[in-house]
Steps between C-alpha positions, in 0.01 A plus 500: 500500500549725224803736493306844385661836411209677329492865598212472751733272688677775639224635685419189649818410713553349856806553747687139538787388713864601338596140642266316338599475155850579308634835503690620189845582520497756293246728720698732587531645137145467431257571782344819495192651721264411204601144490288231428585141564341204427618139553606207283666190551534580806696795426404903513509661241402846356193570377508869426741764656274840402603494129283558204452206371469634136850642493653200655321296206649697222795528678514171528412425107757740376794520735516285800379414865666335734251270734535294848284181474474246712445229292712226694784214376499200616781239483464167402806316511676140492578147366075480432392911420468336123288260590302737764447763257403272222164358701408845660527701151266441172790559303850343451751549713793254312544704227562833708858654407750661803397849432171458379163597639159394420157578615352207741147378578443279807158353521301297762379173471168656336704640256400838637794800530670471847812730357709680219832659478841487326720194560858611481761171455823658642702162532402126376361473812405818678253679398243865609156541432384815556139444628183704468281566840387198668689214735720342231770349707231327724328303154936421412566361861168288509569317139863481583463132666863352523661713208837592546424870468577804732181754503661848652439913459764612355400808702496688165393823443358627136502829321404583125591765258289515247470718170590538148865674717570182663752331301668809509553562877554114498828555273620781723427315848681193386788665330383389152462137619131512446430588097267415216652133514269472833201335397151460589464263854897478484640497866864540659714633765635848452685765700271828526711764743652271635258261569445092415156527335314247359310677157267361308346735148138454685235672623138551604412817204550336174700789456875413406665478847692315746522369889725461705516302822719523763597291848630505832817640395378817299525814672153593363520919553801489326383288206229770539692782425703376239225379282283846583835718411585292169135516412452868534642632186272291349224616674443215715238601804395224768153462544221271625293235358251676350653595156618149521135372578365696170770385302500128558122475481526681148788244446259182561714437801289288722491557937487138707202485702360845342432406132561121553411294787541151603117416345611581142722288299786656303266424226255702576743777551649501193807315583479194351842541288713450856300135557704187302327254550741246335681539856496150675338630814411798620247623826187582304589330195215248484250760583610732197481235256105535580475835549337757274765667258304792390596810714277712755697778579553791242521891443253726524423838422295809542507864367285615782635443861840301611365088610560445859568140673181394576244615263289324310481382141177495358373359208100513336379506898719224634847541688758307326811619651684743729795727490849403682678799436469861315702779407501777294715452173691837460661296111092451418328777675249246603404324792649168500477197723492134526165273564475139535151341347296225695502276275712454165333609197619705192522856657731691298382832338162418677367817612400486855372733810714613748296565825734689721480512898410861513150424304587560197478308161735496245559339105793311497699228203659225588871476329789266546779598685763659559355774358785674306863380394307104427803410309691606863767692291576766768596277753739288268652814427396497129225810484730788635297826401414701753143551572338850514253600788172506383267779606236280677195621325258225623690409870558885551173505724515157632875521709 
């Protein structure tokens, strides 16, 4: 199931027990009567609270936003988590430093994508990944066998700031102990109002930013407060998932079990730099090695209406692919999304049709993603100007 947050899925909303999946902590700073909620990981989560979604986007490109996700640590712990991690990841886990992050691939025995996250080490042998949507910590359990490992929920919850401010209110909430000399995927403990917080310099915008996790001994409004106070001179705003949606697709930033699903490899999404397959032995391993390398899943985009999950891709009469996800690119002033092909061939820069649900027909090229900042130099903190608004001449009748 597909975790959607394209603008029509506002208006298409059902009323669910408040018992049946986890309720954020932090709700009573951020409901409003406009909320929105949808659910991931098992978590809620907002969706939209009423806000315009254009104004949270530049906001959140040239100041800061501060967002409650529920993407959801797990802890993997014990004599054996080395060993553990090492035959449910495609990459290796040995080499991991205390303090370190990496981004992790777990495949199934077809080699197809079960699930992808970051893999925080935070002792030799204790470590969080913070999983995508989908049940992770039932695929852990089942290949544990008789490893001497500990599989628990840290019962953590996670917020982001994210924005070209972040370091910023990150050197005023830690009282300087957070600077420059924090580096990309770098991870610690820190004190933030009085708080034990575990940070990492992370995040789900490819915009320079950071997240911060807490447990069963944060008081959570407080933590709140403090980070919305330290943030405000900097004009930090919270806000839902929808700048954060537009931002991470124009990032190349890809959603488990939206964009990827179990029946592609991580080939065929364009991830085949996180497989080593000089690994002894890994689940999926001795699929890859036969598995196509050539990628299905790119960019695409289109001057003339906004791609939607769902439509088709057309090309001289025959469908070839579909959309996962689209949003308008505010940076572009085009209509961006993402569209995995049915069948590997050499697609990019191929112009192609874009046959929307409503009925209409659209041209459309097919480019590599992400689709700006390749060289990722805003998230490593490297590109630091500013961007300005543009004035939307092409999306201005399509939002």
């Amino acid at each position: 199931m597909g975790n959607f947050q394209e603008v029509t899925d506002l208006n298409s909303t059902v009323k669910i027990s408040g018992r049946r999946f986890e309720e954020s902590p932090f709700i009573e700073r951020t409901n409003t009567p406009e909320m929105v909620r949808g659910i991931y990981a098992g978590r809620f989560f907002p969706v939209s609270i009423g806000e315009d979604r254009i104004e949270a986007y530049w906001k959140l490109r040239q100041k800061a936003l501060l967002f409650d996700v529920p993407e959801k640590p797990i802890e993997i712990s014990g004599p054996e988590a080395v060993t553990l991690l090492n035959k449910i990841f495609t990459r290796d886990v040995i080499r991991m430093n205390i303090g370190r992050g990496y981004y992790g691939i777990a495949c199934d025995h077809s080699g197809g994508i079960i699930m992808d996250g970051v893999l925080f080490r935070l002792e030799e042998n204790k470590f969080w990944y913070v999983q995508a949507d989908g049940p992770f910590e039932t695929w852990l359990s089942a290949n544990k066998g008789n490893l001497d490992v500990s599989i628990s929920d840290p019962k953590s919850r996670v917020l982001q700031i994210q924005g070209p401010m972040s370091l910023e209110i990150m050197k005023e909430a830690s009282n300087k102990a957070i600077d420059e000399s924090f580096k990309y995927f770098q991870s610690g403990y820190f004190d933030i109002g009085g708080q034990n917080v575990f940070i990492s310099r992370t995040g789900f915008t490819n915009e320079l930013g950071f997240e911060i996790y807490t447990n069963v001994n944060t008081n959570h409004l407080i933590l709140w407060d403090y980070l919305m106070d330290t943030g405000k001179p900097f004009g930090m705003e919270f806000a839902s998932t929808k700048a954060m949606t537009m931002r991470r697709i124009e990032g190349g930033i890809l959603g488990n079990l939206t964009d990827m699903t179990p029946d592609m490899s991580p080939y065929d999404a364009g991830l085949g730099g996180f497989i080593d397959l000089s690994k002894d032995q890994f689940i999926g391993k001795e699929a890859l090695l036969n598995r196509e390398k050539r990628c299905r899943l790119f960019g695409l985009t289109c001057k003339t209406k906004i791609p939607v999950s769902g439509a088709k891709i057309m090309l001289e009469g025959q469908e070839v692919g579909f959309i996962t996800a689209g949003v308008p690119s505010l940076t572009l002033d085009l209509g961006i999304g993402y569209v995995v092909f049915n069948h590997h061939d050499d697609w990019l820069e191929k112009k192609v049709q874009l046959y929307h649900p409503d009925g209409t027909k659209h041209e459309a090229t097919v480019v590599d993603i992400p689709f700006i900042d390749p060289a990722r130099l805003i998230v490593r903190g490297i590109e630091k100007e500013i961007p300005l608004a543009t004035k939307l001449k092409n999306l201005k009748n399509l939002i």
